[in-house]
N, C-alpha and C positions, 0 to 999 in steps of 0.2 A: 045879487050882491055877494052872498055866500061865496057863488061861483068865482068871482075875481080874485078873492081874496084867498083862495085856494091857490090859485093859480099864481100869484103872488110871491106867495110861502114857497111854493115849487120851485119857484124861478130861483128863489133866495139858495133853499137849499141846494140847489143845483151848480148856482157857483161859487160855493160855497167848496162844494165838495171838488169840482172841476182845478179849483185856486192850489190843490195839492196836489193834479196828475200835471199840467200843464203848465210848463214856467212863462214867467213874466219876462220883461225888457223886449227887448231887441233882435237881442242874440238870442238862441234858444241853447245854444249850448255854451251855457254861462259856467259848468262844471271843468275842470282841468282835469284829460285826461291822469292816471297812474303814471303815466308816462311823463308827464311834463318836466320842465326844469327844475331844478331843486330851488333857485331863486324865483320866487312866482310871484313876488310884487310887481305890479304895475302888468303884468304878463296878462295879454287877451286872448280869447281863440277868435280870430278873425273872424267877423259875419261873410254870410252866405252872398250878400248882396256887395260887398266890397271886391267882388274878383271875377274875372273875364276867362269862360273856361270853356273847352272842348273836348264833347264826348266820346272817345276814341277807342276802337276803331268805328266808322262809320257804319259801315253795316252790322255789326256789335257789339255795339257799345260798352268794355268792362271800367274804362277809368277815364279820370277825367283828366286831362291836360290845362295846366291855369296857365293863359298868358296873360296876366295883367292884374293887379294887385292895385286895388282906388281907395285904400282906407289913409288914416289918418292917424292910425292907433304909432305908435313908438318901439314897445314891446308885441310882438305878435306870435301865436302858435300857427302854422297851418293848420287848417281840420283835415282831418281823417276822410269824409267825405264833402262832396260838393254834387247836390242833385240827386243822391243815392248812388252815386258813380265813387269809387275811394279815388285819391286823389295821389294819382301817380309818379306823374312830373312834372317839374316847374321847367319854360320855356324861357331863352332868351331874353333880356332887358327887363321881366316879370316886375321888375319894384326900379323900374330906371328913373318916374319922379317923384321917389319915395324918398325927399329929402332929409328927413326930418326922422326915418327908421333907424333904432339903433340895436335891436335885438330879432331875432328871427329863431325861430324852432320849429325843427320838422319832426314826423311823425312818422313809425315805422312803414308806413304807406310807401311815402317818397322813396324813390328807388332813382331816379334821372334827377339831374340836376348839373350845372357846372359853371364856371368862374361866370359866364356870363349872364347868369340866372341874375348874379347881385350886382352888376356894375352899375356903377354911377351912382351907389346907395355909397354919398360920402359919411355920413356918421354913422353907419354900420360899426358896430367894433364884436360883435358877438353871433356864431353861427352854431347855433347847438343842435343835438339831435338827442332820439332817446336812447337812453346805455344799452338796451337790446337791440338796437338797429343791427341788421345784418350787412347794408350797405356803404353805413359811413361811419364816421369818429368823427368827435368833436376833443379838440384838447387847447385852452385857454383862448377860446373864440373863433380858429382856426378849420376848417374842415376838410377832415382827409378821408379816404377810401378805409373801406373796414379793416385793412391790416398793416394801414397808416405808412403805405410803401408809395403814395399817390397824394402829393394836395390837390384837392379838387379847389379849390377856393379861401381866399385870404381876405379877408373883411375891408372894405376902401378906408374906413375910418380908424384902422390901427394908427399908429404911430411910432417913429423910433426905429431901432434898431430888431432886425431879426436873425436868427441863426437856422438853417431848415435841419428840423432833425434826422440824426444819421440812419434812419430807417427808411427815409424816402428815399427811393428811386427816379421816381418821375414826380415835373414840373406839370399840370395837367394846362390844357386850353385855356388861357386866358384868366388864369389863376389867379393872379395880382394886377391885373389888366386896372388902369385909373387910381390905383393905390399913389395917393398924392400925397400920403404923411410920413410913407416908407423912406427912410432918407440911407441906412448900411441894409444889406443882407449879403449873407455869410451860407457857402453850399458846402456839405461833408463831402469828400472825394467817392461815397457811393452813387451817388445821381449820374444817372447816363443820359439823359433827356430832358429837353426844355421844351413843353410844344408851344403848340402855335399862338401867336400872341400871347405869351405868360406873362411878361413885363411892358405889354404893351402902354405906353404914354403913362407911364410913372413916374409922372415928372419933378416928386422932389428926389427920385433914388439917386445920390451921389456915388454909392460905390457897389461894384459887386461884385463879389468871389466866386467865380464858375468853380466846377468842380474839377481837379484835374483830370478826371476819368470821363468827359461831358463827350460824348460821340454824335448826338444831334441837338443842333439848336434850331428851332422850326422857324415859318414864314412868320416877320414881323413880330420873332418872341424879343426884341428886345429897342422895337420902334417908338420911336419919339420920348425918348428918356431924356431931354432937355439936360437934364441937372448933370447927366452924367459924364464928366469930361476926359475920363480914359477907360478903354475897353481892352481885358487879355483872355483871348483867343486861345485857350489850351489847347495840345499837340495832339489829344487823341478825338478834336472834332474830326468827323468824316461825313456830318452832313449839314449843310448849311442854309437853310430857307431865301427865299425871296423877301428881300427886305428886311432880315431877321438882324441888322445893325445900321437899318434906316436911320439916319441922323434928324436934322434938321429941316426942314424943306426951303427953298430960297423964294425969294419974290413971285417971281414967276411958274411957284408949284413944283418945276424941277426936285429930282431926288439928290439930297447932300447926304453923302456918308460920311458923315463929319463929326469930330472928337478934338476940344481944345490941345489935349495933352497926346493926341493917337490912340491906335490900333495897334496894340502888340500882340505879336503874331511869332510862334518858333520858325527861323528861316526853313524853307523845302516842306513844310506841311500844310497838308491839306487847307488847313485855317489860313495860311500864310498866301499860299495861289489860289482862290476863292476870293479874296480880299484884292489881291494884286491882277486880278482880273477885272475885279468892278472898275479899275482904273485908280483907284488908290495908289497914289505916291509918296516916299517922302517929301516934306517932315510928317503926313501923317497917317504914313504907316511905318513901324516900330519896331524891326525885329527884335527878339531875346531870348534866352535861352532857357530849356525847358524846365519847370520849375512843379516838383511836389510837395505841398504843402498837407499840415496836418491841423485843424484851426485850434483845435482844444488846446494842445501843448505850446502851439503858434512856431512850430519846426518846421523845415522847408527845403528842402532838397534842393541845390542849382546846376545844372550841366552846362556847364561854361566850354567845356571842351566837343557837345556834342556824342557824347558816348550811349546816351542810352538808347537802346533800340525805340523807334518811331512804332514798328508795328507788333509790340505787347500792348499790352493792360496793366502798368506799372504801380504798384498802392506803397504808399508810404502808411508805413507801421509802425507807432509812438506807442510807447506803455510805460507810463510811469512807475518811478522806482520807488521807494521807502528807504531815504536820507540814511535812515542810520543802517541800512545792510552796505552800503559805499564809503561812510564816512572814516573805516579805518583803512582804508588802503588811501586816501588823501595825505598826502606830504605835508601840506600846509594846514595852515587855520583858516576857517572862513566864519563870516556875519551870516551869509545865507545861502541857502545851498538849493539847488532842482535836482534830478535826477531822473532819466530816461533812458528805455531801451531802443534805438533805432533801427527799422531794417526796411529793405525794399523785398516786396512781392510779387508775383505774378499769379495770374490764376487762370483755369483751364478746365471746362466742362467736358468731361470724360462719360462718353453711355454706357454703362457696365448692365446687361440682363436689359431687364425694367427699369430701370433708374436710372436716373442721371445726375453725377456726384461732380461739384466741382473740388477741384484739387489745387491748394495753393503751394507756392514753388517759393523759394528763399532764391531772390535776386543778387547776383555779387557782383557789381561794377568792376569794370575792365580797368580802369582808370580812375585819376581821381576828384571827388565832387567838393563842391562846398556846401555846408552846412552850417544852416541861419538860427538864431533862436530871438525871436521877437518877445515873450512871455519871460521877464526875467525875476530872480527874488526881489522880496520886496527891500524896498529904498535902496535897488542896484544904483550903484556911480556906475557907469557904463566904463569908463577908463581901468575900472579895478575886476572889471567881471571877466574871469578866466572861466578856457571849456577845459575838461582832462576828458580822455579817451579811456576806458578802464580794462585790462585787458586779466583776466587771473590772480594771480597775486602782483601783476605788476603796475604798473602806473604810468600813461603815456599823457605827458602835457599837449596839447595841441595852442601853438602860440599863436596870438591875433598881434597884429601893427596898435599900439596904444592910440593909435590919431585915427583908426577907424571910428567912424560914428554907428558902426551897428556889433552883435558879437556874434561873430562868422567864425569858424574854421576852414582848411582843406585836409581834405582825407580820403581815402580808397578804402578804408575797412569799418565799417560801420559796426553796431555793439553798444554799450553803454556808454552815456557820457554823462558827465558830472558837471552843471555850470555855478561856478560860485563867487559870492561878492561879499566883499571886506571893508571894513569904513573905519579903522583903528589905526591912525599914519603915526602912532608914538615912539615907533624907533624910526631913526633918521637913516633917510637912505629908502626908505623902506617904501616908494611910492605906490605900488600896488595895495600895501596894508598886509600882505599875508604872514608879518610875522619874521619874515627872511630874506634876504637882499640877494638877488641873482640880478645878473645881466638883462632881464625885463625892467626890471628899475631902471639899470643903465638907459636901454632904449629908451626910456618911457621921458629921461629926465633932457633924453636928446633931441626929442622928438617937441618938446615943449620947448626948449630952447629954440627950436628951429622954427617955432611958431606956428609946428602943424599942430597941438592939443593947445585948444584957449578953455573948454569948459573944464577947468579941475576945481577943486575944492582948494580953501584957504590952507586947511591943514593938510592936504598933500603937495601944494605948493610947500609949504614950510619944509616938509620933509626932505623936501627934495633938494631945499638949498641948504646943500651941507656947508658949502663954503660960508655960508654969513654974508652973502652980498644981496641980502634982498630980491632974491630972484631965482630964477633955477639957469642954468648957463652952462654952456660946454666944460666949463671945467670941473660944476658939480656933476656932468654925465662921467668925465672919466674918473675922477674921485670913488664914484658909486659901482664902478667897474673895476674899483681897485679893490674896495670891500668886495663886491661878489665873489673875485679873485681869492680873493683871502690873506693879497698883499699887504692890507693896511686892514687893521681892527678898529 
């Protein structure tokens, strides 16, 4: 009897003491690594028994390869190891009916991984890693290569609008592939490359901004984008995938290269006979003329004539100015004012010794361009928004037609330009607002007459009927030409 209850005690104190080397639950590593996300609620490290993995390489064995991921969790970490193997790369479709995932964290292990590791995870909205990863970056759910020149992958469950930052170079494989919530994205003119299915079946993307400098779009980077009803084709692509603007498919599975609005395309380039080969014809293929764009300032270059050479590397250069270094060489008065340095560039990697330096080149058009500005001050009337051109101490107006609906200039000499908008119409005459009656008034009140400007304001209507006859009319245009004159006070 002694003897049992010895034995007893033993037992007692045995797991007793066992209860604080060996943790309880499920998971045995219920701890969060140092490494984990800073937001750690609801955050699990995935059990051992939730994922389907291969010990690789086969003959010996250093890590392990998960293809398959069976949990249920929401929040998940990957573990560090699986089997005593660390846990290297994540394979294809890995959380494909992982519906219900909507955070993911890798661990300095993971070194492979890509767009199609997360596809079809639609409420995905978060892909983090830890901040010493040597192989990737995470920055607001997004994951790029470690020196964020590369998205490797875009969460299916984001939503909205995106802009890729001007750091990226490359679009990686299948990076936004199923992203069904993406409805704009917007490319900095650094990106040279889209691969292969990047935007594959994205089917709410309505709009996208390739880059102007985009030289490959890969097989299928931009198939089955249902939503998206017009596609531009910039002049310096030179290589174009199999299927890389697959449209629709018809009835009978057939391939449609099909775009409600077209395919615009610069005539004679590359992107232009690529397309005009698949058998595209008008109305829906597009041509237009080659167009640089800068997204931040919303400035945009247009070669309507054809003059810019096809085989550079052309970047459009915006640097904004600080208003008050321009504002005394203005003639007028204005409500709001922008201010930008414009230039076009080229650039050219040069091998000098060991190195190899690119060299950027100031571009000076032969001829001359239009230049657009979509980003205007706040509460611009468009009708009263003038550009100047600023040249030294002097002052070069560049006039726009009043009944345009956008504010364009032409020009050959690029340089600073000033855009500014006025909303003060209290001297008569004075339809622009700047304060002073020139012959743009005249136009402005002619042009309204003629029933090409219907959007004006009450009070620049008024302005503009000097005569008193309730309207603006040919004869308050020349009246307003007689002030600018300096005929009539």
């Amino acid at each position: 009897m002694k003897s049992k209850k010895l034995t007893a005690l033993f037992l007692v104190i045995s797991v007793f003491i066992l209860s604080f080397i060996i943790p309880t639950g499920v998971n045995a590593q219920a701890e969060l690594p140092d490494e984990a996300p800073a937001q750690t609620d609801n955050y699990v490290i995935a059990a051992e028994k939730d994922f389907e993995y291969i010990a690789t390489p086969k003959n010996n064995p250093k890590w392990a390869l998960i293809t398959k991921y069976k949990g249920t969790d929401t929040k998940i970490i990957i573990p560090e190891t699986l089997g005593g193997y660390k846990v290297k790369t994540l394979s294809s479709y890995v959380f494909k009916e992982c519906t219900k995932l909507t955070h993911i964290f890798l661990p300095t292990t993971v070194t492979s991984v890509s767009g199609q590791t997360f596809a079809e995870c639609r409420s995905l909205v978060s892909i983090e890693v830890a901040e010493d990863h040597e192989t990737y970056l995470s920055e607001n759910g997004v994951l790029y290569n470690y020196d964020k020149s590369t998205i490797v992958a875009y969460p299916n469950g984001l939503e909205g609008e995106f802009t890729i930052p001007d750091s990226v170079i490359t679009i990686g494989g299948y990076a936004f592939s199923g992203t069904y919530r993406l409805t704009k994205l917007y490319m900095h003119n650094r990106v040279s490359s889209v691969s292969e299915g990047a935007f594959l079946e994205c089917d709410g993307l309505e709009y996208i901004k390739l880059s102007d400098c985009l030289k490959v779009l890969g097989k299928k980077a931009l198939a089955g984008c249902d939503s998206l009803r017009e596609l531009h084709l910039p002049a310096s692509l030179s290589i174009i995938g199999d299927d890389a603007v697959l449209g629709e498919l018809s009835s009978d599975d057939s391939k449609q290269y099909y775009f409600t609005d077209g395919i615009y395309c610069v005539k004679n380039s590359y992107a232009y006979n690529y397309v005009y080969k698949l058998g595209i014809r008008s109305p829906y293929l597009i041509t237009e003329e080659r167009t640089l764009s800068d997204i931040n300032s919303g400035i945009s270059i247009v070669d309507v004539m054809g003059i810019l050479p096809m085989d550079k590397d052309l970047f459009l250069k915006v640097t904004p100015i600080a208003p008050d270094t321009v504002k005394a060489l203005l003639p007028v008065r204005y409500n709001g004012i922008l201010s930008y340095n414009v230039s076009l560039t080229t650039t050219e990697i040069v091998a000098e010794e060991e190195d190899v330096v690119t060299i950027e080149t100031e571009y000076t058009p032969a001829s001359s361009l239009i230049i657009t500005f979509d980003k205007l001050p706040e509460d611009t009337i468009i009708t009263t928004a003038k550009i100047y051109r600023l040249s030294g101490d002097n002052t070069y107006e560049l006039l726009r037609s009043p009944h345009t609906p956008f504010v364009a200039a032409q020009t050959k000499k690029l340089g600073t330009f000033v855009v500014i908008n006025n909303n003060d119409f209290s001297k008569s005459g004075d339809m622009d607002g700047d304060g002073i009656i020139t012959s743009y008034d005249a136009r402005f009140a002619l042009c309204v007459a003629a029933g090409l400007v219907t959007d004006i304001t009450e009070a620049q209507m008024l302005t503009g009927d000097v005569q008193g006859n309730d309207g603006v009319d040919t004869s308050d245009a020349h009246t307003i030409l007689r002030y600018a004159a300096g005929i009539m006070n």
